[in-house]
C-alpha positions in Angstrom: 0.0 0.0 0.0 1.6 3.5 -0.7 1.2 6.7 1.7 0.4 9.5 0.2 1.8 12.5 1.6 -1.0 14.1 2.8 0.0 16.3 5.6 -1.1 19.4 4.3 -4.2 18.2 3.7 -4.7 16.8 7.2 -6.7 19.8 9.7 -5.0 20.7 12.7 -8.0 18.9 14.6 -7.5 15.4 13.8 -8.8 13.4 16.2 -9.5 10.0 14.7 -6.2 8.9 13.7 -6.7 6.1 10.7 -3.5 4.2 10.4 -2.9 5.7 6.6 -3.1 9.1 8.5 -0.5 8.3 10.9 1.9 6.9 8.2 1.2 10.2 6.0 2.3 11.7 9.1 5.2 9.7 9.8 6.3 10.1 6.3 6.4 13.5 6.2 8.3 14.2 8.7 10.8 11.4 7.5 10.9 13.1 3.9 11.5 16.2 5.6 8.4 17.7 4.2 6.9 18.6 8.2 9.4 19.1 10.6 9.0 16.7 13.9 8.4 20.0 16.1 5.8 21.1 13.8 3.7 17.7 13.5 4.0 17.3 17.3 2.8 21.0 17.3 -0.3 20.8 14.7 -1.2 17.9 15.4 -1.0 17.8 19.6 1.4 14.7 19.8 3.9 13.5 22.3 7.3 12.8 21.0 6.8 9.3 22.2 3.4 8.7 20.5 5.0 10.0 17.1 8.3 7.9 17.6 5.9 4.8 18.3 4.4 5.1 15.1 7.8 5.6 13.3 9.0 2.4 14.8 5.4 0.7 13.8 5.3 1.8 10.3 9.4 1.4 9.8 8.9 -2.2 11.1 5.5 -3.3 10.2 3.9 -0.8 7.5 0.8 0.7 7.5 -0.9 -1.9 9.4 1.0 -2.0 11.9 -0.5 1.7 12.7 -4.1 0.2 12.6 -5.6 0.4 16.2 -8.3 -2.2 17.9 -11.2 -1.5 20.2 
């Protein structure tokens, strides 16, 4: 599956996080497209949470991201 980098398309409000939403994420700020301190900024992350789903989607891909209830 490929991530489209999305991030500027992304409002700052985001509050369900799909998994293809954290990799656009991710992915930009790997690219260097978003800096880290702005997507923890805009989006209201901890450095942890972002650094979790770095490690999830380098690993794992995209669903690896994916969250259960």
């Amino acid at each position: 599956m490929a991530v489209k980098l999305r991030h500027d398309l992304l409002p700052a409000t985001v509050r369900c996080w799909t998994a293809s939403l954290k990799a656009a994420v991710v992915v930009a700020v790997e690219s260097g497209q978003l800096s880290l301190e702005a997507a923890l900024q805009r989006y209201g992350l901890s450095a942890e949470e972002f650094q979790r789903w770095k490690e999830l989607f380098s690993g794992h891909g995209v669903r690896a991201l994916r969250t259960t209830r």
